[in-house]
Gaussian input, Z-matrix of N, CA and C with variables (Angstrom, degrees):
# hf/3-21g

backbone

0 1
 N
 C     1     B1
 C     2     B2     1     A1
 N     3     B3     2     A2     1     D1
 C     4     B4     3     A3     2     D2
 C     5     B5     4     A4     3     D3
 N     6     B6     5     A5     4     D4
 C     7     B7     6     A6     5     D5
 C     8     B8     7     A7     6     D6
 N     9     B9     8     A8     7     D7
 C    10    B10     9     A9     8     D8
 C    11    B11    10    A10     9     D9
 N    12    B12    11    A11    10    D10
 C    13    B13    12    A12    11    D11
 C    14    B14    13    A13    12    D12
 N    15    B15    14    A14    13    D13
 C    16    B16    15    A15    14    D14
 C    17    B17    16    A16    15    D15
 N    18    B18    17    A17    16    D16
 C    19    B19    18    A18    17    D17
 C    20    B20    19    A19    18    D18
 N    21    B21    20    A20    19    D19
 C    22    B22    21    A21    20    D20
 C    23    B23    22    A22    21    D21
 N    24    B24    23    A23    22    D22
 C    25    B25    24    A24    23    D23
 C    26    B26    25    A25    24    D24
 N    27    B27    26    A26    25    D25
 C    28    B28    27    A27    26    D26
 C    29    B29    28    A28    27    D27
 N    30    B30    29    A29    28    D28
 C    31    B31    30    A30    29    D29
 C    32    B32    31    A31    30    D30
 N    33    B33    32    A32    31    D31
 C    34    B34    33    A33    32    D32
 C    35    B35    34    A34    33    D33
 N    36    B36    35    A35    34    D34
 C    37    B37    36    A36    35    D35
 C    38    B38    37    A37    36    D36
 N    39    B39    38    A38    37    D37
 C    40    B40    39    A39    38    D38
 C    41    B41    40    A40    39    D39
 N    42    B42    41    A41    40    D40
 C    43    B43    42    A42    41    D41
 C    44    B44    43    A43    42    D42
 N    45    B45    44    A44    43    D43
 C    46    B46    45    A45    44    D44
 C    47    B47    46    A46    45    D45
 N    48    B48    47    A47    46    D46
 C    49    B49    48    A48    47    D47
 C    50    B50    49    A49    48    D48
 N    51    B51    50    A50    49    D49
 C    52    B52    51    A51    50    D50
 C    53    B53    52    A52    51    D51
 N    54    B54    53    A53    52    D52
 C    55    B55    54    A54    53    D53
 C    56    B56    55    A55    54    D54
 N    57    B57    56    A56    55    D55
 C    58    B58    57    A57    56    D56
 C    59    B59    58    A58    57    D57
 N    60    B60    59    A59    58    D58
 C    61    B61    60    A60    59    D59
 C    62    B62    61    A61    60    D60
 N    63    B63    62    A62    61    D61
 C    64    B64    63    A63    62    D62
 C    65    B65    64    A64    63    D63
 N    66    B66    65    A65    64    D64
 C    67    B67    66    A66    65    D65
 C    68    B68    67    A67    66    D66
 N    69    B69    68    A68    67    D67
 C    70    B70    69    A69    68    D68
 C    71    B71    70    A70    69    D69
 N    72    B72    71    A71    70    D70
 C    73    B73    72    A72    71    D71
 C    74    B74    73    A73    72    D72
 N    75    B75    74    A74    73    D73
 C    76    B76    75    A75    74    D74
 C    77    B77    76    A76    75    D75
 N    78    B78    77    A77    76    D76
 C    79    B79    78    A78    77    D77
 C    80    B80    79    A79    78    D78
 N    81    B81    80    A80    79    D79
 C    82    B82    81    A81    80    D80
 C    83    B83    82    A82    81    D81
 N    84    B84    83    A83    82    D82
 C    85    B85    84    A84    83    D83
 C    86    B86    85    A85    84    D84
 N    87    B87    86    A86    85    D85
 C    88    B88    87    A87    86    D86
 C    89    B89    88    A88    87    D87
 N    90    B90    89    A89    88    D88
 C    91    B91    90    A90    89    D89
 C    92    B92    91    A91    90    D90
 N    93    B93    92    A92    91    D91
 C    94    B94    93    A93    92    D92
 C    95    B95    94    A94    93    D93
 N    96    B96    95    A95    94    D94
 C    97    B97    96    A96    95    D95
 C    98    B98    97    A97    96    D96
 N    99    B99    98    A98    97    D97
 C   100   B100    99    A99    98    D98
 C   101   B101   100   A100    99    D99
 N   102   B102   101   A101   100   D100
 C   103   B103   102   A102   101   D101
 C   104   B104   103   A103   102   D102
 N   105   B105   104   A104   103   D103
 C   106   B106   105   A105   104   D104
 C   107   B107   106   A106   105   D105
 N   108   B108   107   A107   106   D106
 C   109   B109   108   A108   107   D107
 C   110   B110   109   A109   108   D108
 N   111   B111   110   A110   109   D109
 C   112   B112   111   A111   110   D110
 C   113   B113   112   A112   111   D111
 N   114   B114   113   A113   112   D112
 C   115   B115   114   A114   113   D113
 C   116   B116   115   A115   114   D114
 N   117   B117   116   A116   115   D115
 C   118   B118   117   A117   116   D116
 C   119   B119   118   A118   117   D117
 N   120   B120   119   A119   118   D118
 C   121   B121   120   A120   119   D119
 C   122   B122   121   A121   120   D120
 N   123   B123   122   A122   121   D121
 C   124   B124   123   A123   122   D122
 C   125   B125   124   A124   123   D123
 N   126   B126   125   A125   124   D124
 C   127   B127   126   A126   125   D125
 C   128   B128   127   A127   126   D126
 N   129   B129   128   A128   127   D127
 C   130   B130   129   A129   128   D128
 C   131   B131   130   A130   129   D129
 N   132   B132   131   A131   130   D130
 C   133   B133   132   A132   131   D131
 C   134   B134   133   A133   132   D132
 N   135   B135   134   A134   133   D133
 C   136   B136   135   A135   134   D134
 C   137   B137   136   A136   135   D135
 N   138   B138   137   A137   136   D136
 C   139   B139   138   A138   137   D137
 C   140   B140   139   A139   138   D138
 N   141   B141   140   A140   139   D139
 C   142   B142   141   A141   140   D140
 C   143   B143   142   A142   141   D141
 N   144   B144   143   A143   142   D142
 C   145   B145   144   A144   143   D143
 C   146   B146   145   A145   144   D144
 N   147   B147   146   A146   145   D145
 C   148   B148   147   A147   146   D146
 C   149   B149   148   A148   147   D147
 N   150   B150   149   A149   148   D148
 C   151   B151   150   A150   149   D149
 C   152   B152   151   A151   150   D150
 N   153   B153   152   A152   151   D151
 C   154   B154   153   A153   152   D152
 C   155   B155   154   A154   153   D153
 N   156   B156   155   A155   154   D154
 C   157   B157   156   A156   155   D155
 C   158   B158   157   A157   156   D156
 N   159   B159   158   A158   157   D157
 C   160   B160   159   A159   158   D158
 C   161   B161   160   A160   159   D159
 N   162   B162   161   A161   160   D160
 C   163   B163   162   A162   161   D161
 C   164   B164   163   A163   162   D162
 N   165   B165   164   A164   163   D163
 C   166   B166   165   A165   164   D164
 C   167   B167   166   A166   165   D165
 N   168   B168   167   A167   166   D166
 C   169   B169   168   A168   167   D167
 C   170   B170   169   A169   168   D168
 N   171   B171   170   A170   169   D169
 C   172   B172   171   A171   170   D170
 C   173   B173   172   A172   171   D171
 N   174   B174   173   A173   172   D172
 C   175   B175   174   A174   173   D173
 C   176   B176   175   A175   174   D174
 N   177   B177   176   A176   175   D175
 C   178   B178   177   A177   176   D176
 C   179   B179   178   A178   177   D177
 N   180   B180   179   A179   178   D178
 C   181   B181   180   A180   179   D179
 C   182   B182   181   A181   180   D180
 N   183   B183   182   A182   181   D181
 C   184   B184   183   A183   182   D182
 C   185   B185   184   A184   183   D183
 N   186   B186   185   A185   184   D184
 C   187   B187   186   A186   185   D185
 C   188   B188   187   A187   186   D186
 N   189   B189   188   A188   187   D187
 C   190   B190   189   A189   188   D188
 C   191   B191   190   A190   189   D189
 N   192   B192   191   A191   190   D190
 C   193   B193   192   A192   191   D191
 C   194   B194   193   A193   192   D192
 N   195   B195   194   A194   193   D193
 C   196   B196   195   A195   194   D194
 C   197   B197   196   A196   195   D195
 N   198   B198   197   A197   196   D196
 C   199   B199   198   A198   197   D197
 C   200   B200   199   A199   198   D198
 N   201   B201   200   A200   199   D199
 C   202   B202   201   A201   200   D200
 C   203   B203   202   A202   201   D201
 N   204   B204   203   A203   202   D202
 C   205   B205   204   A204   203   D203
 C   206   B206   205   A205   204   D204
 N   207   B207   206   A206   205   D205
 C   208   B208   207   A207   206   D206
 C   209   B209   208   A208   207   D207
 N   210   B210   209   A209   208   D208
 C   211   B211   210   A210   209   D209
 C   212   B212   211   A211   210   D210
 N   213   B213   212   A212   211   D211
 C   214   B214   213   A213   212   D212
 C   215   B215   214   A214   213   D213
 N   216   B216   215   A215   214   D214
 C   217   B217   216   A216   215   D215
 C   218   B218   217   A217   216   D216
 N   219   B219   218   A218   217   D217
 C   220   B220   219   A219   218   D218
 C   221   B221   220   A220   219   D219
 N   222   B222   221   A221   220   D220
 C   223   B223   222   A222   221   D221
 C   224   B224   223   A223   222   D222
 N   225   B225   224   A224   223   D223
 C   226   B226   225   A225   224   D224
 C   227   B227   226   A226   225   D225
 N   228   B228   227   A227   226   D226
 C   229   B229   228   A228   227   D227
 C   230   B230   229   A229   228   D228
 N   231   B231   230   A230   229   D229
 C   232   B232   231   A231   230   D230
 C   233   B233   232   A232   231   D231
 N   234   B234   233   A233   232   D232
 C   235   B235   234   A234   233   D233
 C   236   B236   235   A235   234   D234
 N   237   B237   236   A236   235   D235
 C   238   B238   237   A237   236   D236
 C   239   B239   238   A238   237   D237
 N   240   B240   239   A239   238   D238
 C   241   B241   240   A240   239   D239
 C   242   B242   241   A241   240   D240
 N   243   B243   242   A242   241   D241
 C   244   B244   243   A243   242   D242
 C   245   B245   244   A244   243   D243
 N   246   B246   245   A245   244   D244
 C   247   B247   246   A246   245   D245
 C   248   B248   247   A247   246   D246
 N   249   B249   248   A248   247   D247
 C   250   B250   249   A249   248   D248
 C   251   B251   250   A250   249   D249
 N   252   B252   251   A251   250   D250
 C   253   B253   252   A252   251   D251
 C   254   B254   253   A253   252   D252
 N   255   B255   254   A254   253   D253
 C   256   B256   255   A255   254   D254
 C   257   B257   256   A256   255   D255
 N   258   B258   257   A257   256   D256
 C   259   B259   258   A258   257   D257
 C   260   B260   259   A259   258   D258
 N   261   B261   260   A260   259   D259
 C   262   B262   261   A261   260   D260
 C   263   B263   262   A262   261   D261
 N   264   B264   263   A263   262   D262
 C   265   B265   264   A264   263   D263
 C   266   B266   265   A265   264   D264
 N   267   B267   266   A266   265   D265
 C   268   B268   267   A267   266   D266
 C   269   B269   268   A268   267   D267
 N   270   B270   269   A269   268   D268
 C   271   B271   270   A270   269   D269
 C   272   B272   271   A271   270   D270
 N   273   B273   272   A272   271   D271
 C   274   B274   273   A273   272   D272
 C   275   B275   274   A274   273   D273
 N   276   B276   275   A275   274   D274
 C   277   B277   276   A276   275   D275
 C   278   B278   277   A277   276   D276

   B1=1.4446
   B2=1.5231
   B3=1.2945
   B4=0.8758
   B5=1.2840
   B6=1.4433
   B7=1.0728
   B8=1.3241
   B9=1.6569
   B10=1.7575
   B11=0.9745
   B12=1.4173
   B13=1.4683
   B14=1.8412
   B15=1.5632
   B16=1.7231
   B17=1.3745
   B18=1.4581
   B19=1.3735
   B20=1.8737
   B21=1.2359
   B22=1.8637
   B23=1.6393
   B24=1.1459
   B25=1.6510
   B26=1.5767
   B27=1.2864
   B28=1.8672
   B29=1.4920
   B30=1.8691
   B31=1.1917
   B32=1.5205
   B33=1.2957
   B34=1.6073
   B35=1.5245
   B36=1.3957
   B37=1.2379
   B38=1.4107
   B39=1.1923
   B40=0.9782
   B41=1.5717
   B42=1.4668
   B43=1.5205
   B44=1.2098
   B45=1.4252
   B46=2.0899
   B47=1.5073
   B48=1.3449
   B49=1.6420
   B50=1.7649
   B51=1.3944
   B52=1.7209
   B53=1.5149
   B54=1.2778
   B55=1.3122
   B56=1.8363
   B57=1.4452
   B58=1.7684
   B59=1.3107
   B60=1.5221
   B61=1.3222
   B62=1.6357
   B63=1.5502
   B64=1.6404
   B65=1.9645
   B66=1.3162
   B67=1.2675
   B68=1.7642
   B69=1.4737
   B70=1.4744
   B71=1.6795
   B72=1.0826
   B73=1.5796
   B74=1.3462
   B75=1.5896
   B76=1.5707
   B77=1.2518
   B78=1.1238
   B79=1.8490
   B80=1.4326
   B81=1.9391
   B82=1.7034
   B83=1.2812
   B84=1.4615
   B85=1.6125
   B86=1.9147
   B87=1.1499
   B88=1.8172
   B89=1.5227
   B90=0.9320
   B91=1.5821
   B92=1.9826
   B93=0.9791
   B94=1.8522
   B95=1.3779
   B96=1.1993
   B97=1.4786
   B98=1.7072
   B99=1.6006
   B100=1.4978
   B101=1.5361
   B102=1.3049
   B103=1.3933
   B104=1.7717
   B105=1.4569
   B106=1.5721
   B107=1.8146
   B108=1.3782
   B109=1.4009
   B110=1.5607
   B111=1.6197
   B112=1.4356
   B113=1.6396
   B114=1.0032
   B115=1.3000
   B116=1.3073
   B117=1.3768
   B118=1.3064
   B119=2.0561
   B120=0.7311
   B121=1.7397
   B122=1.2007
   B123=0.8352
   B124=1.5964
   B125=1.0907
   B126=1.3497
   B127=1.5898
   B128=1.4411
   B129=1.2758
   B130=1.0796
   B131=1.6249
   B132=1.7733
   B133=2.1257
   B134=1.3900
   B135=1.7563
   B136=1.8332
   B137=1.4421
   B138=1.3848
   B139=1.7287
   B140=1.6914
   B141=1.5349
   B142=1.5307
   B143=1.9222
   B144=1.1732
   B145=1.3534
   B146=1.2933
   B147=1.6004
   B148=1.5837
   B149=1.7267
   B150=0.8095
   B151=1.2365
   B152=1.9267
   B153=1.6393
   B154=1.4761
   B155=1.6642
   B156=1.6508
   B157=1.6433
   B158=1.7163
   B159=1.1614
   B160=1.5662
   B161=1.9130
   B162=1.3592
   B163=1.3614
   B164=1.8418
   B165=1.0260
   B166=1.6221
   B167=1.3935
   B168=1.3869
   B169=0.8925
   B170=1.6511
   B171=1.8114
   B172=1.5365
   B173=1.2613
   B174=1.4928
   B175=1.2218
   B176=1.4495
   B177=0.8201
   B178=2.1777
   B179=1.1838
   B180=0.9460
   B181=1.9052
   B182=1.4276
   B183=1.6356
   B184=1.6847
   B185=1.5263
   B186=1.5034
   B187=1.1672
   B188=1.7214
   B189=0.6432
   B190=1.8691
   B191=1.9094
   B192=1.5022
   B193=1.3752
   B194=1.7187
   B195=1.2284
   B196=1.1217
   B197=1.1707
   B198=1.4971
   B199=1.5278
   B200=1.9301
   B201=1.4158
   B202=1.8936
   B203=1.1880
   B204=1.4861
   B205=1.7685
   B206=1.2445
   B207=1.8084
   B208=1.5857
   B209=1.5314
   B210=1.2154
   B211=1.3668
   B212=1.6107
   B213=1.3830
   B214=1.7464
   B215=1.7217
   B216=1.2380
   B217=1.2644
   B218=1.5259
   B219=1.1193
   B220=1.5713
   B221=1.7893
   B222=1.3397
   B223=1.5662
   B224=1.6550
   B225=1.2077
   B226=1.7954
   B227=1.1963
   B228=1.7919
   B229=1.5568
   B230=1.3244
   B231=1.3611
   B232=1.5923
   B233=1.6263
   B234=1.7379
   B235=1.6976
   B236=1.6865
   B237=1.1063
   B238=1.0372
   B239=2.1207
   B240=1.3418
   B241=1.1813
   B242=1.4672
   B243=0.8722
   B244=1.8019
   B245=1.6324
   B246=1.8540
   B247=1.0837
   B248=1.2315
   B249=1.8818
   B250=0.9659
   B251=1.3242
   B252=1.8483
   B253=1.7996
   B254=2.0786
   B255=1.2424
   B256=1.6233
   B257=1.3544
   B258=1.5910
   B259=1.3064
   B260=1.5377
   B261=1.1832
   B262=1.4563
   B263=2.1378
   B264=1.5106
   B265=1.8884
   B266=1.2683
   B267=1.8060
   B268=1.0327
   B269=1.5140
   B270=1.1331
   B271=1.7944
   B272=1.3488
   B273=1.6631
   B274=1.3279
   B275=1.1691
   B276=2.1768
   B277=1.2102
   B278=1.2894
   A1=109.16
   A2=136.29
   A3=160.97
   A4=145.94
   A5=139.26
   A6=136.58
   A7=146.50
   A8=137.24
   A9=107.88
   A10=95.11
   A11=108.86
   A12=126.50
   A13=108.87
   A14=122.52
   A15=97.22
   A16=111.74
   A17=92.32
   A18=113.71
   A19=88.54
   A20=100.39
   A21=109.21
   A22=91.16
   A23=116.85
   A24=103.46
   A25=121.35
   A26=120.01
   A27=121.36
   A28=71.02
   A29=103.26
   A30=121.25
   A31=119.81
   A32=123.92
   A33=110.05
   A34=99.02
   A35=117.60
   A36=116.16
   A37=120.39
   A38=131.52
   A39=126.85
   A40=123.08
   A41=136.18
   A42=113.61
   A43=91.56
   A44=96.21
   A45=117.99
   A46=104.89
   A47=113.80
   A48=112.53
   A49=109.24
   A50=112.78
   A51=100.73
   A52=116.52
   A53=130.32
   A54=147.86
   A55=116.80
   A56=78.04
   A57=86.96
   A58=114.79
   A59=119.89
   A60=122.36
   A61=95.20
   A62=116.54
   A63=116.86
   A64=105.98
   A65=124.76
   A66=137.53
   A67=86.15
   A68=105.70
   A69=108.38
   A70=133.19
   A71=93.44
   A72=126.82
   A73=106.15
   A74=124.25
   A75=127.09
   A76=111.36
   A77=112.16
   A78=93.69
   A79=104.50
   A80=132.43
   A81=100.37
   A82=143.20
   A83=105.23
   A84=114.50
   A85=91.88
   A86=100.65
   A87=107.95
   A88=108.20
   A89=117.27
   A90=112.92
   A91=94.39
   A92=110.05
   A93=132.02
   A94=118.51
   A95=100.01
   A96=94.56
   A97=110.97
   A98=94.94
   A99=97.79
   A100=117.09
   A101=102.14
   A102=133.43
   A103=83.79
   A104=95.98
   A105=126.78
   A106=102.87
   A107=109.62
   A108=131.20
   A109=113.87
   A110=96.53
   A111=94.26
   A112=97.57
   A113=121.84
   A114=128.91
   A115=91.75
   A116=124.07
   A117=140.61
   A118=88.85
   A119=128.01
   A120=117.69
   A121=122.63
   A122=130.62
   A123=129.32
   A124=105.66
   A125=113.21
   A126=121.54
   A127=136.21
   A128=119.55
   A129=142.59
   A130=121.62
   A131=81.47
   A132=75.54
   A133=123.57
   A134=86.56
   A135=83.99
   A136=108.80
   A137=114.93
   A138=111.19
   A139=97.39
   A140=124.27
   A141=108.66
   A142=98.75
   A143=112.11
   A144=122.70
   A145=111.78
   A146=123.31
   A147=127.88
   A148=92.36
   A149=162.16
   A150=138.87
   A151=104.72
   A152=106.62
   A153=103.21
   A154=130.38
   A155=98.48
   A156=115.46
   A157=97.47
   A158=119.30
   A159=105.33
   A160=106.15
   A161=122.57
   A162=116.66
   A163=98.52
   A164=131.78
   A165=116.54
   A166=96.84
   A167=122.43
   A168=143.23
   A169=127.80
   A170=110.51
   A171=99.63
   A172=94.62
   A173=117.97
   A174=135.12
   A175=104.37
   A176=122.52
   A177=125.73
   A178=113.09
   A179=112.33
   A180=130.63
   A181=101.37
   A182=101.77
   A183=127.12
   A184=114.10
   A185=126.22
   A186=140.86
   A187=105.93
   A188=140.75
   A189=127.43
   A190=106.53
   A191=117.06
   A192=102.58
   A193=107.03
   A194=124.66
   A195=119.40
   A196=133.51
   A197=113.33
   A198=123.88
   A199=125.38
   A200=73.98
   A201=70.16
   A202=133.47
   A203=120.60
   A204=111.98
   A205=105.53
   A206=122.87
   A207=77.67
   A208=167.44
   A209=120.07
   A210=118.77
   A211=124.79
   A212=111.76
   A213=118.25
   A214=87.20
   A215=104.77
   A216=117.75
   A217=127.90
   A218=102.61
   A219=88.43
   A220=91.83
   A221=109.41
   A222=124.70
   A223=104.40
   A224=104.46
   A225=99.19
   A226=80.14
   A227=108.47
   A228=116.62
   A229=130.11
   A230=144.44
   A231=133.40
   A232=116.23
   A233=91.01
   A234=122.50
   A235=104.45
   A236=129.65
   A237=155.37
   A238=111.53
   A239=98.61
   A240=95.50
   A241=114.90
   A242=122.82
   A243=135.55
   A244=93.20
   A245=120.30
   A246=99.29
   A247=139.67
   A248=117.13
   A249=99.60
   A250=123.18
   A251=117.37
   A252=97.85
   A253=133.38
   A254=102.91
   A255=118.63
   A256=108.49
   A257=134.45
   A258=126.02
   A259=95.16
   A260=119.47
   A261=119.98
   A262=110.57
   A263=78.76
   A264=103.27
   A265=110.65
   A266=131.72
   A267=126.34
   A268=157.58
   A269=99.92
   A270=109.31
   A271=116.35
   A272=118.22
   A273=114.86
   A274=123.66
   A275=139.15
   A276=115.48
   A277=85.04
   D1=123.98
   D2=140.71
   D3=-32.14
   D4=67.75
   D5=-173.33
   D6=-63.63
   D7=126.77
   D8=-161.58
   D9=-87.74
   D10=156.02
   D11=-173.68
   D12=-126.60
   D13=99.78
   D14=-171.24
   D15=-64.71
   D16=142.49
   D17=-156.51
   D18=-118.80
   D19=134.04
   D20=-170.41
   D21=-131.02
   D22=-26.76
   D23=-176.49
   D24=-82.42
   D25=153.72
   D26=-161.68
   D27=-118.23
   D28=140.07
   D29=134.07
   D30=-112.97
   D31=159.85
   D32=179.27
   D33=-145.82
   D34=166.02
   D35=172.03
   D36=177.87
   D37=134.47
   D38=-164.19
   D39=-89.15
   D40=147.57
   D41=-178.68
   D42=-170.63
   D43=153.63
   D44=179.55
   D45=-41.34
   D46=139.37
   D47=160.25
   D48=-50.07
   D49=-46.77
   D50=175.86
   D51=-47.90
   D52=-36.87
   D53=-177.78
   D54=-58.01
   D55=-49.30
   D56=179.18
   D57=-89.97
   D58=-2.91
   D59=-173.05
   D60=-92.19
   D61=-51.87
   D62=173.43
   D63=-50.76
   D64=-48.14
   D65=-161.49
   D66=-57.55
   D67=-78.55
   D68=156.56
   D69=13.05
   D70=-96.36
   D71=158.67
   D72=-25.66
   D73=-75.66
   D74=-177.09
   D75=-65.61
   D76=-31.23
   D77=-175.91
   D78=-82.53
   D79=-44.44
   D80=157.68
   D81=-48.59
   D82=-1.55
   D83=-164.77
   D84=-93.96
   D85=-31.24
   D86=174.96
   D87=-92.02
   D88=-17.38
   D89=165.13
   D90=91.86
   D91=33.76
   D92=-178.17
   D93=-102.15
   D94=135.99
   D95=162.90
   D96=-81.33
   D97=-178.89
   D98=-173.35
   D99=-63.19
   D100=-38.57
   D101=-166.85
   D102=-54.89
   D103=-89.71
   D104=-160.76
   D105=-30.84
   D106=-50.66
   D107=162.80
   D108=-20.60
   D109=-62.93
   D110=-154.64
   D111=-102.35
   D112=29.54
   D113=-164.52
   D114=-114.02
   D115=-50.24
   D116=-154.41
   D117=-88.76
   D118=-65.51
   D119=169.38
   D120=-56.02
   D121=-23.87
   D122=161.14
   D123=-54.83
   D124=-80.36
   D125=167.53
   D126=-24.47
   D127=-30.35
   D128=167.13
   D129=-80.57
   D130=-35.29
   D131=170.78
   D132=-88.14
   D133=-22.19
   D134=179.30
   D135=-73.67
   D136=-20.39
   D137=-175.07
   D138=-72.07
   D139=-26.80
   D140=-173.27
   D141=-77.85
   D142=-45.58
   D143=-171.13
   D144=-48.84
   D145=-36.69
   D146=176.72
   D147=-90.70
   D148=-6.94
   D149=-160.64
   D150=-129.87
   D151=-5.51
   D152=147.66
   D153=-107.05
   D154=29.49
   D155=160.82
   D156=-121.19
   D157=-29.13
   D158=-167.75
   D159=-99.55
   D160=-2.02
   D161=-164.96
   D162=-110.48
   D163=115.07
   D164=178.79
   D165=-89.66
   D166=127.89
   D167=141.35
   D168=-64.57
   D169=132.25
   D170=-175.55
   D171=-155.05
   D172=159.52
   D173=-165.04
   D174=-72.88
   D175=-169.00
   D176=170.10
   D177=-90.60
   D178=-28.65
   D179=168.16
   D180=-50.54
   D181=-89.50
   D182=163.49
   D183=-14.12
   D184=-71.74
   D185=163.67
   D186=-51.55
   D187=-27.98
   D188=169.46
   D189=-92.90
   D190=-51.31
   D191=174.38
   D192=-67.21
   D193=-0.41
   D194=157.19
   D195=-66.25
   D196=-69.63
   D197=142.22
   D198=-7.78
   D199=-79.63
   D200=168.36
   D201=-55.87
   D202=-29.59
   D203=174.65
   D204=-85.08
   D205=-39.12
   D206=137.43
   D207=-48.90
   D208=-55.19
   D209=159.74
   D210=-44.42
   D211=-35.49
   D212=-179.81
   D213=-139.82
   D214=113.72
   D215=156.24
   D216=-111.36
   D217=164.45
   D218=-152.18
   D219=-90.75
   D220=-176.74
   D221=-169.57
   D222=-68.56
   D223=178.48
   D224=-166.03
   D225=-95.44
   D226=155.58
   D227=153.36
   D228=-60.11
   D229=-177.62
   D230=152.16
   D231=-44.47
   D232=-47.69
   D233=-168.98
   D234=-61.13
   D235=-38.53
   D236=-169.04
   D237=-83.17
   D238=-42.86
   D239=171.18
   D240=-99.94
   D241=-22.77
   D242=172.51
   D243=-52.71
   D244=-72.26
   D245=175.71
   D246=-35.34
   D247=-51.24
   D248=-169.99
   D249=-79.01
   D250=-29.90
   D251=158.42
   D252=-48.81
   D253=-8.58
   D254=157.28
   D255=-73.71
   D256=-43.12
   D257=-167.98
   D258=-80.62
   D259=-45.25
   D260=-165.40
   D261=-49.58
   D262=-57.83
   D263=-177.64
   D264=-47.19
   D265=-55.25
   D266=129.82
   D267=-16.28
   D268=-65.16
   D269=174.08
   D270=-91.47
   D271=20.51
   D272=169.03
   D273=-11.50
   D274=138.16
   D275=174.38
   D276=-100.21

């Protein structure tokens, strides 16, 4: 079930009659309007489009040698501690 939501923002866009005739097509096949249709796929791609820059994906391998440098990580570098007496010297509280 479906809730209305007021909606104040315009999208517009232009596209082939073949385009809108398939677009068409899927949203009676979902029982949608055109609108509601294409509102609802957009939405859906931008949620895949942000979430294959924001989700890291890793193998089972990846995900366990992951694990472990978490749990035992190894000692700081020079490079590693130099920075952080730079972050410290800097970001005085």
């Amino acid at each position: 079930m479906r809730t209305e939501q007021n909606r104040t923002a315009r999208l517009e866009a232009r596209i082939t009659h073949r385009s809108l005739a398939v677009v068409r097509r899927a949203a009676e096949i979902q029982g949608r309007s055109v609108s509601d249709f294409v509102v609802s796929a957009a939405q859906e791609a931008a949620q895949r489009t942000i979430a294959e820059i924001e989700v890291i994906r890793l193998s089972r391998e990846a995900q366990e040698k992951f694990a472990a440098l978490l749990l035992n990580p190894p000692p700081p570098t020079a490079a590693l501690v130099k920075a952080l007496k730079r972050h410290r010297k800097l970001i005085a509280k």
